[in-house]
PyMOL Python script that loads the backbone (N, CA, C, O; Angstrom):
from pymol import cmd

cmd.read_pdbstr("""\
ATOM      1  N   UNK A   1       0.845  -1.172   0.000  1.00  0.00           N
ATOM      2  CA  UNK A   1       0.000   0.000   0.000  1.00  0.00           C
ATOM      3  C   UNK A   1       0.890   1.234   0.000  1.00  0.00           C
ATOM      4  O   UNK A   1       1.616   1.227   0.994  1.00  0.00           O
ATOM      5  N   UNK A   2       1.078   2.303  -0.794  1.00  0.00           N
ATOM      6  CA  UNK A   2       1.542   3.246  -1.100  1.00  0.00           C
ATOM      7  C   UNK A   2       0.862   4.627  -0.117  1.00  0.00           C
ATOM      8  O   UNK A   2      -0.326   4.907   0.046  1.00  0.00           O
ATOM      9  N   UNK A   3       2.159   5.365   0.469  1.00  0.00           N
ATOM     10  CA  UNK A   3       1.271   5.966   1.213  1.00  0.00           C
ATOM     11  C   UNK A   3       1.332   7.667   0.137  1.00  0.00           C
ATOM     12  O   UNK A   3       2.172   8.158  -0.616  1.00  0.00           O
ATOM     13  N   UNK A   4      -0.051   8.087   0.623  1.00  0.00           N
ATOM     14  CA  UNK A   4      -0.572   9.458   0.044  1.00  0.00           C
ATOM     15  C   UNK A   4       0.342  10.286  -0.252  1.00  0.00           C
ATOM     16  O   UNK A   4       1.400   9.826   0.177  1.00  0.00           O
ATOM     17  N   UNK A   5       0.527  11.412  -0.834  1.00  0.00           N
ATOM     18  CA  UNK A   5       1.318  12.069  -1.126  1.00  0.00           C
ATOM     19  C   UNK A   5       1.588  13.088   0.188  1.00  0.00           C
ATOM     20  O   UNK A   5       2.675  13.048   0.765  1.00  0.00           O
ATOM     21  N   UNK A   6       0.437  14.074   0.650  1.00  0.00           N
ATOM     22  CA  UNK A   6       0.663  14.601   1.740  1.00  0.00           C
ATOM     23  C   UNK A   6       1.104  13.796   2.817  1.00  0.00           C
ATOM     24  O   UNK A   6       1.380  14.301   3.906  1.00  0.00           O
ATOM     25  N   UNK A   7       1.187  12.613   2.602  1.00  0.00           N
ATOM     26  CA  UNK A   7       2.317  11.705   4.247  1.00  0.00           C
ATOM     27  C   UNK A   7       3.009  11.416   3.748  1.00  0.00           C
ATOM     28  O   UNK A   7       3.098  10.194   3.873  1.00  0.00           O
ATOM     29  N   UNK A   8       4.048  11.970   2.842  1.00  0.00           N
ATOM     30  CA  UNK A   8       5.249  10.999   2.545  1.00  0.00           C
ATOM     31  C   UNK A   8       6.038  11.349   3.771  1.00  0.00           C
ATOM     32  O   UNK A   8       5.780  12.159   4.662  1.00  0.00           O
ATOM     33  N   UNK A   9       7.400  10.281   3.553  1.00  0.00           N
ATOM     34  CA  UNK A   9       7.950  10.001   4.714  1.00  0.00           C
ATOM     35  C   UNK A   9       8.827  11.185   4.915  1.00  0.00           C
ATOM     36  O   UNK A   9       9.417  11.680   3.955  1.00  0.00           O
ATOM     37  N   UNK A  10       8.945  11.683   6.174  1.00  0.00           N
ATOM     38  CA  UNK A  10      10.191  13.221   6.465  1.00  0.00           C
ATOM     39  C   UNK A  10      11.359  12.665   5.596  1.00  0.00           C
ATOM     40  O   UNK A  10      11.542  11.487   5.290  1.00  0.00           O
ATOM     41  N   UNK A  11      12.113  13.753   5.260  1.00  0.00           N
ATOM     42  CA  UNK A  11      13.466  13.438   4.132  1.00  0.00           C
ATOM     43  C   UNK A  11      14.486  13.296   5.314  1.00  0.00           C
ATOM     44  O   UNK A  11      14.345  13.906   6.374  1.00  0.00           O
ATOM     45  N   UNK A  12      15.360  12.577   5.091  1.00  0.00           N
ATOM     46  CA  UNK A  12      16.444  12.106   5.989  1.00  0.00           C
ATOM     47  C   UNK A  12      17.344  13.251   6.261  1.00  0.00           C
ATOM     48  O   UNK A  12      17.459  14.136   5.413  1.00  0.00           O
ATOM     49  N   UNK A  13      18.126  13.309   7.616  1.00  0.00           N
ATOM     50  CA  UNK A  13      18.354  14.413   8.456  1.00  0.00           C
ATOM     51  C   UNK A  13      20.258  14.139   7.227  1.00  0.00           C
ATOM     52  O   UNK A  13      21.049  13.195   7.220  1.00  0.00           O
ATOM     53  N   UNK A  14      20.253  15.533   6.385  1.00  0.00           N
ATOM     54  CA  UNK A  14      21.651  15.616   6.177  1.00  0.00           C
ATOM     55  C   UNK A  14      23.021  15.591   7.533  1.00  0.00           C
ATOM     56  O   UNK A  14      23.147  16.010   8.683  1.00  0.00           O
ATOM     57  N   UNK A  15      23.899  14.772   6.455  1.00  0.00           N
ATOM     58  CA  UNK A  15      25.032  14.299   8.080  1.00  0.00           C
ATOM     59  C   UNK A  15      25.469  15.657   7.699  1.00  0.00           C
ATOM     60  O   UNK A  15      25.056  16.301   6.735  1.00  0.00           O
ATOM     61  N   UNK A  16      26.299  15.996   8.514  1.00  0.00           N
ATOM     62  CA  UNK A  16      27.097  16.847   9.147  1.00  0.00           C
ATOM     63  C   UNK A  16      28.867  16.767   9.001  1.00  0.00           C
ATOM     64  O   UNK A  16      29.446  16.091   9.852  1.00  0.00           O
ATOM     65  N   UNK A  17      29.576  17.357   8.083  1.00  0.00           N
ATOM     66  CA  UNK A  17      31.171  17.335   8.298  1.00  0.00           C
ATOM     67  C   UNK A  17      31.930  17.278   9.473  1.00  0.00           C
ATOM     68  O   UNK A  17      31.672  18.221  10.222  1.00  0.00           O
ATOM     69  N   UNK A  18      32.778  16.500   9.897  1.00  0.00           N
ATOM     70  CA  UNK A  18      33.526  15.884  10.668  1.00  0.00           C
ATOM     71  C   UNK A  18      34.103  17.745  10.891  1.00  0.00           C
ATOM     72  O   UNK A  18      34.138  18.212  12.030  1.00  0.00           O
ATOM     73  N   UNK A  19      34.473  18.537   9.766  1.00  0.00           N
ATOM     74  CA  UNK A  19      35.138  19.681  10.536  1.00  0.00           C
ATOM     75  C   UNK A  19      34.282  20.756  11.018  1.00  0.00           C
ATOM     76  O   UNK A  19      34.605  21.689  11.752  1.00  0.00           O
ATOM     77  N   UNK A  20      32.933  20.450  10.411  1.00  0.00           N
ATOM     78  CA  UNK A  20      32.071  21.662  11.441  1.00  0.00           C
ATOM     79  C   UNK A  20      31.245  21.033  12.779  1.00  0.00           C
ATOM     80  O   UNK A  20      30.440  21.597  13.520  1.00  0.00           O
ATOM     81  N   UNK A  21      31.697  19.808  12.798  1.00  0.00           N
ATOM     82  CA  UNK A  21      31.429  19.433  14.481  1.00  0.00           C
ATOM     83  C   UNK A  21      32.651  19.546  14.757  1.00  0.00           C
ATOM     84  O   UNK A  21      32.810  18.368  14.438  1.00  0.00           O
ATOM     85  N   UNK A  22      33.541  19.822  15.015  1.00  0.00           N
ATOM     86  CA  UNK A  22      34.482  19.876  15.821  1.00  0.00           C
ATOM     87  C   UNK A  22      34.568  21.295  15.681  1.00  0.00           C
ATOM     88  O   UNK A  22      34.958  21.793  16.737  1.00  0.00           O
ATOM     89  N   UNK A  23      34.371  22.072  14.854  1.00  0.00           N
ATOM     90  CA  UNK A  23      34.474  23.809  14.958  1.00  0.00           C
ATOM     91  C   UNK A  23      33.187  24.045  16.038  1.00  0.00           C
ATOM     92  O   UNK A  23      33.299  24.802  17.003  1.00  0.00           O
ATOM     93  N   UNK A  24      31.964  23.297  15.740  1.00  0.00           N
ATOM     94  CA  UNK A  24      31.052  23.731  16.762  1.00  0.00           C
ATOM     95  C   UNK A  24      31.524  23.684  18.043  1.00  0.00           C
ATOM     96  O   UNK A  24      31.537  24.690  18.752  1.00  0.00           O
ATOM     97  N   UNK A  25      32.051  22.235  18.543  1.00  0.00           N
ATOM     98  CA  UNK A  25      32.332  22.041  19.801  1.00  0.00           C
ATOM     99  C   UNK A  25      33.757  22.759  20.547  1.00  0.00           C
ATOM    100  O   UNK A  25      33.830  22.941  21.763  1.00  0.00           O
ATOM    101  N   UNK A  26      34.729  23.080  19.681  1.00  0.00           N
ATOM    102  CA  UNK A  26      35.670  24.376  20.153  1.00  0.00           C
ATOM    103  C   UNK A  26      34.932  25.349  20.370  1.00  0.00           C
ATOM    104  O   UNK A  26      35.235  25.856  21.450  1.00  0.00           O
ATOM    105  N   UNK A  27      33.636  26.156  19.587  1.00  0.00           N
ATOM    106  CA  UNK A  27      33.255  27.541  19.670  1.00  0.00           C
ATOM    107  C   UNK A  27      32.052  27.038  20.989  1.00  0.00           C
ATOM    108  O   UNK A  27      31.487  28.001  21.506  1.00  0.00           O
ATOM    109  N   UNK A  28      31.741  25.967  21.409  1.00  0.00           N
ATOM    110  CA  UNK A  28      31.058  25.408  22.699  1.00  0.00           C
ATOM    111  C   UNK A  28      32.019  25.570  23.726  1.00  0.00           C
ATOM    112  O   UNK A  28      31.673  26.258  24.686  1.00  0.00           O
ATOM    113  N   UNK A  29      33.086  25.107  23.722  1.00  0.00           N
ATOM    114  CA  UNK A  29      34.380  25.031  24.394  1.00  0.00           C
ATOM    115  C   UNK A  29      34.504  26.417  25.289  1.00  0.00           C
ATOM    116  O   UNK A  29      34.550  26.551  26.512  1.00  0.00           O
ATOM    117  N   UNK A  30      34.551  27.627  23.977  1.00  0.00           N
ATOM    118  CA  UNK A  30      34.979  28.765  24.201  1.00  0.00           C
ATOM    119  C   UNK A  30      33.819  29.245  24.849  1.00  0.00           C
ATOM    120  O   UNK A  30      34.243  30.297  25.325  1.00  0.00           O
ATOM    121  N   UNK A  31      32.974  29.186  25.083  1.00  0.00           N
ATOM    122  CA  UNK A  31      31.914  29.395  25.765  1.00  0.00           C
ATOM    123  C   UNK A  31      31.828  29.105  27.171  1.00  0.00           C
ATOM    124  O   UNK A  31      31.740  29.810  28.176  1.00  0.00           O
ATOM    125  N   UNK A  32      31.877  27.906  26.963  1.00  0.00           N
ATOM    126  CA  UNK A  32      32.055  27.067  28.533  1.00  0.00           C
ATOM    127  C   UNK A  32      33.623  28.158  29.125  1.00  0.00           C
ATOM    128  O   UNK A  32      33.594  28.979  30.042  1.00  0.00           O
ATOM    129  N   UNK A  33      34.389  27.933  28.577  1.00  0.00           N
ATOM    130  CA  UNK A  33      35.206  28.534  28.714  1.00  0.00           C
ATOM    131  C   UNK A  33      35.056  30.025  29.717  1.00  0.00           C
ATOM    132  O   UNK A  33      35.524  30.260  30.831  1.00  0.00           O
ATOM    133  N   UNK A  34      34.424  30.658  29.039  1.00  0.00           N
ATOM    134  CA  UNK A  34      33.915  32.446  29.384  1.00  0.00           C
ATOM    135  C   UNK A  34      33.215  31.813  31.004  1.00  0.00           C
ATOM    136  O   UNK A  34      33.735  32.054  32.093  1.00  0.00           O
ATOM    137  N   UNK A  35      32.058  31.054  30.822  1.00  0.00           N
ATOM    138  CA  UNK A  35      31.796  31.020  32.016  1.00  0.00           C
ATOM    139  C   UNK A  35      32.378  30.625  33.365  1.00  0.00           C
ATOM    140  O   UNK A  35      31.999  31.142  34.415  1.00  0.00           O
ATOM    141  N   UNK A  36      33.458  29.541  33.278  1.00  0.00           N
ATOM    142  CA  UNK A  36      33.840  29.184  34.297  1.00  0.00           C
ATOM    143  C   UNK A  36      35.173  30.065  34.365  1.00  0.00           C
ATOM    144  O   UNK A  36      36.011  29.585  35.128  1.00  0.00           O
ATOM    145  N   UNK A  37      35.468  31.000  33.864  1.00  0.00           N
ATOM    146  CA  UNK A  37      36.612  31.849  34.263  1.00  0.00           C
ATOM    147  C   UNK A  37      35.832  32.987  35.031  1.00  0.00           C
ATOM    148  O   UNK A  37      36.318  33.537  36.019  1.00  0.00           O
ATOM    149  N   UNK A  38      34.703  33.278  34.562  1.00  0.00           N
ATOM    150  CA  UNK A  38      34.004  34.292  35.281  1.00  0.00           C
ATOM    151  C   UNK A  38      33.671  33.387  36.490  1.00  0.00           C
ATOM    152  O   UNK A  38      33.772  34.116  37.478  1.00  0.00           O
ATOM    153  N   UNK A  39      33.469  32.670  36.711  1.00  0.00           N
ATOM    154  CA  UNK A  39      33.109  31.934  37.973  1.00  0.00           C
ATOM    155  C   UNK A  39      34.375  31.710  38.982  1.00  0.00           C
ATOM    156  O   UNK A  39      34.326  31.650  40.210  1.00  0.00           O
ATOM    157  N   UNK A  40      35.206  31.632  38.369  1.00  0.00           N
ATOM    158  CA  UNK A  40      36.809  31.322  38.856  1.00  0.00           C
ATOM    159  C   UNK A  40      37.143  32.316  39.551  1.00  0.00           C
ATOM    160  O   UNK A  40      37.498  32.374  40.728  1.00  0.00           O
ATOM    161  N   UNK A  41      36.977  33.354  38.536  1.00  0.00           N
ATOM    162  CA  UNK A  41      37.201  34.849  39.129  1.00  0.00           C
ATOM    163  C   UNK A  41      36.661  35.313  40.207  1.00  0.00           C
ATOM    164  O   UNK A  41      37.088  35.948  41.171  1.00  0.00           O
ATOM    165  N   UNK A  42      35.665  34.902  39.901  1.00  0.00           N
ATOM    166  CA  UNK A  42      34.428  35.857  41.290  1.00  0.00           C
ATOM    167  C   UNK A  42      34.801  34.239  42.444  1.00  0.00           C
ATOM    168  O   UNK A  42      35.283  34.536  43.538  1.00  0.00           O
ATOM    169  N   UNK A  43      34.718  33.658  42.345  1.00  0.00           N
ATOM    170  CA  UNK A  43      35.183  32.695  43.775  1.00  0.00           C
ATOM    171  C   UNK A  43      36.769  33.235  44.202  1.00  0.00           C
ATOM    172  O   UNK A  43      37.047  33.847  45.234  1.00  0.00           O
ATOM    173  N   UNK A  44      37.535  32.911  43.326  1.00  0.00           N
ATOM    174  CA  UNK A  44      38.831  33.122  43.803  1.00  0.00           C
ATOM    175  C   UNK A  44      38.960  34.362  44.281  1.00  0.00           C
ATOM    176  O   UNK A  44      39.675  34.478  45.276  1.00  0.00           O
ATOM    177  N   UNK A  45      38.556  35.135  43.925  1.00  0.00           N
ATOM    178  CA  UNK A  45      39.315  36.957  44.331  1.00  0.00           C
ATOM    179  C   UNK A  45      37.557  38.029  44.611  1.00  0.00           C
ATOM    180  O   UNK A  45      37.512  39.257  44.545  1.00  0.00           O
ATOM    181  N   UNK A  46      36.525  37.255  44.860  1.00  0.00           N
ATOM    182  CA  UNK A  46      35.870  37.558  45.301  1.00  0.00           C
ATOM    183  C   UNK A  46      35.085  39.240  45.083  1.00  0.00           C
ATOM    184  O   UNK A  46      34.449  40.057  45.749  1.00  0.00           O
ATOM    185  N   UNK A  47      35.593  39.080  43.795  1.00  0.00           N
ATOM    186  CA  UNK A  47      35.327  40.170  42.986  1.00  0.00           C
ATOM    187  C   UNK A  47      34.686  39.654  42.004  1.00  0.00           C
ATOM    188  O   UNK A  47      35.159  38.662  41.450  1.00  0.00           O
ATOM    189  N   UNK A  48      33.284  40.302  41.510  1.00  0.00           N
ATOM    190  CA  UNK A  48      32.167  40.056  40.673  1.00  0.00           C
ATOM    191  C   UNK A  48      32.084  40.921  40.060  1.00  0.00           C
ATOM    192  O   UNK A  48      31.889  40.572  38.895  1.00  0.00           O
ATOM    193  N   UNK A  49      32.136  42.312  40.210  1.00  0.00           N
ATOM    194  CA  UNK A  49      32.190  43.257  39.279  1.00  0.00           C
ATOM    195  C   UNK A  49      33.578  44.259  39.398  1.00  0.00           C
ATOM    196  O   UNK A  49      33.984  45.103  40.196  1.00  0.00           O
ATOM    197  N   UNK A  50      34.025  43.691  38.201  1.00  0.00           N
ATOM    198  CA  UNK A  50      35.364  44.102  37.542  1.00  0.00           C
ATOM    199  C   UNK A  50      35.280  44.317  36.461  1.00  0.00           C
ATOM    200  O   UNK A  50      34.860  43.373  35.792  1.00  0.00           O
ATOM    201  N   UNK A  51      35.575  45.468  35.794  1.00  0.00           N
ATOM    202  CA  UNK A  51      35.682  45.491  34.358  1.00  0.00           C
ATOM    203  C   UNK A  51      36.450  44.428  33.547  1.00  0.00           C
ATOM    204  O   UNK A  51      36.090  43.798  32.553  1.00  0.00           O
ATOM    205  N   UNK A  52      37.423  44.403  34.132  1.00  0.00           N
ATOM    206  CA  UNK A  52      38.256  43.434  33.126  1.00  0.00           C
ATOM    207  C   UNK A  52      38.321  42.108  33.091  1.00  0.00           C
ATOM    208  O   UNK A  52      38.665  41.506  32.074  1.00  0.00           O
ATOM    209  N   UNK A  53      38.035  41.594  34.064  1.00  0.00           N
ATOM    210  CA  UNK A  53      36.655  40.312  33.677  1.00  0.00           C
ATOM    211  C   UNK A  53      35.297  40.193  33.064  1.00  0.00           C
ATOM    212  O   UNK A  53      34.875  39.083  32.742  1.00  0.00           O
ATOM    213  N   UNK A  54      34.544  41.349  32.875  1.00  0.00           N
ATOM    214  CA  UNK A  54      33.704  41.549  32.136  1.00  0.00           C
ATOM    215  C   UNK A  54      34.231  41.076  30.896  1.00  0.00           C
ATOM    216  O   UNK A  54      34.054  39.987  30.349  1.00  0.00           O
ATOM    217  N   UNK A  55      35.363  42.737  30.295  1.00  0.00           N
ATOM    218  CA  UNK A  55      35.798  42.278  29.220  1.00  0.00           C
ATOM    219  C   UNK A  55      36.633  40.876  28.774  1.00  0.00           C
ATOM    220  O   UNK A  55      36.506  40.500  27.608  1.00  0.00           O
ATOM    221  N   UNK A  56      37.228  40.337  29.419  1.00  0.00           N
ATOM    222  CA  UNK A  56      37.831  38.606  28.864  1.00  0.00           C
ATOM    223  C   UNK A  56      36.442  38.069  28.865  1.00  0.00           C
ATOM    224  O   UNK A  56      36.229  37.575  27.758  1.00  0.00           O
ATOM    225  N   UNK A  57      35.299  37.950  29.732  1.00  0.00           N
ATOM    226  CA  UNK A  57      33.958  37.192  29.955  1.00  0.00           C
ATOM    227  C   UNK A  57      33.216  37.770  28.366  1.00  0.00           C
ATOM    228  O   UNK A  57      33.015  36.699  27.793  1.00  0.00           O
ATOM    229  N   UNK A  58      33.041  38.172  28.024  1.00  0.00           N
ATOM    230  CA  UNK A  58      31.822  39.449  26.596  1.00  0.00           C
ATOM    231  C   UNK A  58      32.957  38.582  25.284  1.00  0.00           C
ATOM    232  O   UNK A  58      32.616  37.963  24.277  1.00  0.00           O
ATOM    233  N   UNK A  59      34.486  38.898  25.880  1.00  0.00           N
ATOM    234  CA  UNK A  59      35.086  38.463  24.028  1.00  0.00           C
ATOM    235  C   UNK A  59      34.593  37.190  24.266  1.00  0.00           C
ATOM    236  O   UNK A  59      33.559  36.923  23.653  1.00  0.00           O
ATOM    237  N   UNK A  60      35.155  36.130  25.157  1.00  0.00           N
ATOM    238  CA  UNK A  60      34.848  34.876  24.799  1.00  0.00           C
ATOM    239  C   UNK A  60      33.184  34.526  24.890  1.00  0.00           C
ATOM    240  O   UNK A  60      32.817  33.597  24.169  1.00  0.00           O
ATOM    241  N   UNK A  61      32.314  35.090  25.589  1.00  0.00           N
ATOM    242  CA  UNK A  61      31.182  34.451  25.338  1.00  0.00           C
ATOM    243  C   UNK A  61      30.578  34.897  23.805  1.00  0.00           C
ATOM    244  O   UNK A  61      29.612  34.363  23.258  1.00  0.00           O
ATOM    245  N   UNK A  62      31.277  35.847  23.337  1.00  0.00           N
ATOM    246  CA  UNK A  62      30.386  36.480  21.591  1.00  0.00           C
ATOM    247  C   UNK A  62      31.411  35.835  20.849  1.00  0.00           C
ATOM    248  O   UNK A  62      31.172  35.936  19.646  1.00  0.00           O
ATOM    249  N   UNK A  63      32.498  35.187  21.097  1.00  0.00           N
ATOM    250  CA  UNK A  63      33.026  34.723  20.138  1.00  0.00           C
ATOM    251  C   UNK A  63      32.807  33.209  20.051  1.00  0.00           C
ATOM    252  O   UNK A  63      33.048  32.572  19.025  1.00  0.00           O
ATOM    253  N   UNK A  64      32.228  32.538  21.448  1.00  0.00           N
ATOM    254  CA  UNK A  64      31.875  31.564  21.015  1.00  0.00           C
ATOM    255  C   UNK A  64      30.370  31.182  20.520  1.00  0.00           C
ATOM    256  O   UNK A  64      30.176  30.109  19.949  1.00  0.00           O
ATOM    257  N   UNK A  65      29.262  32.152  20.774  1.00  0.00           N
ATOM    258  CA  UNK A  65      28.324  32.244  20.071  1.00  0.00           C
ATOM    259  C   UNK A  65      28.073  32.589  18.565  1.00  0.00           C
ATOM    260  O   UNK A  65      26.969  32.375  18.062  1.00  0.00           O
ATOM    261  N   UNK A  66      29.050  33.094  17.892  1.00  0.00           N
ATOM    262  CA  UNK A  66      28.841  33.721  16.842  1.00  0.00           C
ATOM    263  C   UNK A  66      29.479  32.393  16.220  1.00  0.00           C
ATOM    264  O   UNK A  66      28.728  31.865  15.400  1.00  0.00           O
ATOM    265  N   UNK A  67      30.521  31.827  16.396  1.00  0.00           N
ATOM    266  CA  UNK A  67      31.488  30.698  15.782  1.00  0.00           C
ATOM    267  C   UNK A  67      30.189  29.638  15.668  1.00  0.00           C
ATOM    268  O   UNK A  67      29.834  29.277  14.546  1.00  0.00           O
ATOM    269  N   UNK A  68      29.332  29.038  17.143  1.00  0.00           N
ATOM    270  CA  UNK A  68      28.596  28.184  17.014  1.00  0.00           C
ATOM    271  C   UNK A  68      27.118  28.727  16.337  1.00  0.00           C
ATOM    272  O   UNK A  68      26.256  27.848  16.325  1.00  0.00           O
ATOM    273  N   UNK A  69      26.855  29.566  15.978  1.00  0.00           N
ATOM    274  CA  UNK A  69      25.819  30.096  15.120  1.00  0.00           C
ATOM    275  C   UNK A  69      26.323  30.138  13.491  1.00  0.00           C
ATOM    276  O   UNK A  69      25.481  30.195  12.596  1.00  0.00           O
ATOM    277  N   UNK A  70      27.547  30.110  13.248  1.00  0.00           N
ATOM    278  CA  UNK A  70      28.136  30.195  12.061  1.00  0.00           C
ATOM    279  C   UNK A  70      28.432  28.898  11.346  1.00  0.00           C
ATOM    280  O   UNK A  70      28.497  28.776  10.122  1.00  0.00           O
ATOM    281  N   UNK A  71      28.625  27.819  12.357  1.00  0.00           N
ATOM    282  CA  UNK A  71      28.797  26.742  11.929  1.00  0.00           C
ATOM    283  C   UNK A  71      27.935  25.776  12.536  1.00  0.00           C
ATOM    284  O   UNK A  71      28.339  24.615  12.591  1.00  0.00           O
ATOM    285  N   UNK A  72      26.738  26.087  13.032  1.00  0.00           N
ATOM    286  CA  UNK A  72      25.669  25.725  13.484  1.00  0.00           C
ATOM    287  C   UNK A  72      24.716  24.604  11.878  1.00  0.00           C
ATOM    288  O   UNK A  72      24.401  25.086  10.790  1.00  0.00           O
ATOM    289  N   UNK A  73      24.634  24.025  12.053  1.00  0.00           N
ATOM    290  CA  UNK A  73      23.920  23.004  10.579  1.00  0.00           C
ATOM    291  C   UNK A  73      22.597  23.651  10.631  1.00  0.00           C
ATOM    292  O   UNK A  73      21.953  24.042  11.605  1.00  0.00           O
ATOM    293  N   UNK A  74      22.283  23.683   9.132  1.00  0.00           N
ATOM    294  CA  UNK A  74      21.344  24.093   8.947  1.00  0.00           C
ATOM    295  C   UNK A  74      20.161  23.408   8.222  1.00  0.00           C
ATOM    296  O   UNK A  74      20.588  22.956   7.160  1.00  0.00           O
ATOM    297  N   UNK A  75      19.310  23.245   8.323  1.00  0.00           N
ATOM    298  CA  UNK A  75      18.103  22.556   7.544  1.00  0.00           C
ATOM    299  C   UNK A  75      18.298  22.948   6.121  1.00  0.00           C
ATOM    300  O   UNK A  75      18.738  24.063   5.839  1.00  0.00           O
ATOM    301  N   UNK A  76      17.869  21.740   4.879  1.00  0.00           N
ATOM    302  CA  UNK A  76      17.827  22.326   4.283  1.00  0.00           C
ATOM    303  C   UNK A  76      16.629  23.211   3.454  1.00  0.00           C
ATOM    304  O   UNK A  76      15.536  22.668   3.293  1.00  0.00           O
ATOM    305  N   UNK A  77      16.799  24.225   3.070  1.00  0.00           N
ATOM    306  CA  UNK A  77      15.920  24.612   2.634  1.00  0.00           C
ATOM    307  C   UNK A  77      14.851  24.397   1.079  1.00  0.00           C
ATOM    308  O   UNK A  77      15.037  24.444  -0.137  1.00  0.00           O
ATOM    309  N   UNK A  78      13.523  24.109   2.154  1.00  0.00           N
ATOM    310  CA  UNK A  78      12.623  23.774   1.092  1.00  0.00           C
ATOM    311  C   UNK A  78      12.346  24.816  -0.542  1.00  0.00           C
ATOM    312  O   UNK A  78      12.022  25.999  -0.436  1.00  0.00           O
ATOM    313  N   UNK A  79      12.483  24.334  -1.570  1.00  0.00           N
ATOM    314  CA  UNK A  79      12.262  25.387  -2.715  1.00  0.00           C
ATOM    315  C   UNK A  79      10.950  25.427  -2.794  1.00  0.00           C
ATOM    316  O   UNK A  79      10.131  24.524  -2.625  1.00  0.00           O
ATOM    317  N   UNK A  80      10.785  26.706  -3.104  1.00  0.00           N
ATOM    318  CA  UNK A  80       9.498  27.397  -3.414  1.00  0.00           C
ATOM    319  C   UNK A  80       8.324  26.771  -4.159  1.00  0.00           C
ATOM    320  O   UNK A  80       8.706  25.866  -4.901  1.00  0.00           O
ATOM    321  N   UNK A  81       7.044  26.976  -4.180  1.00  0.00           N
ATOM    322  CA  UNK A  81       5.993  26.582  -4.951  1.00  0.00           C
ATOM    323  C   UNK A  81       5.719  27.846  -5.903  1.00  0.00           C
ATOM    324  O   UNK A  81       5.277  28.890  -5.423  1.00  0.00           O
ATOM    325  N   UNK A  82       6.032  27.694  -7.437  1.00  0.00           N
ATOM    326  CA  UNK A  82       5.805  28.018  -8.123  1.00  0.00           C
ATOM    327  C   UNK A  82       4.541  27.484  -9.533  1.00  0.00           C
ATOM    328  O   UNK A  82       4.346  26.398 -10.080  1.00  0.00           O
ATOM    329  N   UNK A  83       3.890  28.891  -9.706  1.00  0.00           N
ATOM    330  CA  UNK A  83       2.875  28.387 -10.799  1.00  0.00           C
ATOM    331  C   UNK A  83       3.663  26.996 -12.005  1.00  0.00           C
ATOM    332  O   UNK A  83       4.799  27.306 -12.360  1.00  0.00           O
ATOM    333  N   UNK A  84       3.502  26.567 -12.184  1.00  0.00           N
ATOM    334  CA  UNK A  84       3.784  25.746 -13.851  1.00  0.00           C
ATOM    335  C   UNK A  84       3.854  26.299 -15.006  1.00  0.00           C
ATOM    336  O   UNK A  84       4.517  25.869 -15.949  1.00  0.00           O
ATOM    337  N   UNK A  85       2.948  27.610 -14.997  1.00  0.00           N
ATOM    338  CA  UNK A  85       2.388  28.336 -16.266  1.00  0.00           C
ATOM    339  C   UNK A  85       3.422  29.817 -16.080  1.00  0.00           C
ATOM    340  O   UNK A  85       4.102  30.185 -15.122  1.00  0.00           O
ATOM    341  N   UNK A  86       3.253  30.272 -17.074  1.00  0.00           N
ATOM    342  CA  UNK A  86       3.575  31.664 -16.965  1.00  0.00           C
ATOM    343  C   UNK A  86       2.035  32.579 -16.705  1.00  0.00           C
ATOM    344  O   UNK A  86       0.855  32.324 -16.945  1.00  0.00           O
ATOM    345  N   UNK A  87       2.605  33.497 -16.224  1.00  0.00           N
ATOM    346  CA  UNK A  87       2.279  34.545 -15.413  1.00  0.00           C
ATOM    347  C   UNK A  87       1.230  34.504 -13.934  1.00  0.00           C
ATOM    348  O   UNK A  87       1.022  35.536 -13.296  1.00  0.00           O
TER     349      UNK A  87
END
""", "prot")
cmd.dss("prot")
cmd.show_as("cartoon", "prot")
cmd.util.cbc("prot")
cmd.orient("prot")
């Protein structure tokens, strides 16, 4: 039994390159990273608001968000429904 056209089966999940999972999980890294130095910081020296832990905390947390948004996989995208006919 053939199933309907509106249920065909979901299209299979595209794999993923061996070098943009490992770029994801460095720019995860760098993330994790930002937080537990800010945490390090404020336990060890008991200082929470410091500028210059801010700033090392802001580069690494936007640089590892932007890296894992950049090399983040993406669906692919469905093409458009267009008439058959002209105009």
């Amino acid at each position: 039994m053939s199933t309907p056209p509106d249920e065909a089966a979901p299209e299979p999940r595209a794999e993923v390159s061996l070098h943009r999972r490992v770029s994801f999980g460095l720019f995860a890294l760098l993330l994790a990273a930002a937080v537990a130095f800010y945490l390090w910081w404020g336990i060890g020296y008991g200082d929470w608001l410091d500028n210059g832990v801010y700033a090392v905390t802001i580069v690494l947390v936007l640089f590892g968000l932007a890296g894992m948004w950049l090399v983040a996989p993406t669906p692919p995208a469905a093409a458009p429904d267009r008439p058959a006919g002209p105009g």
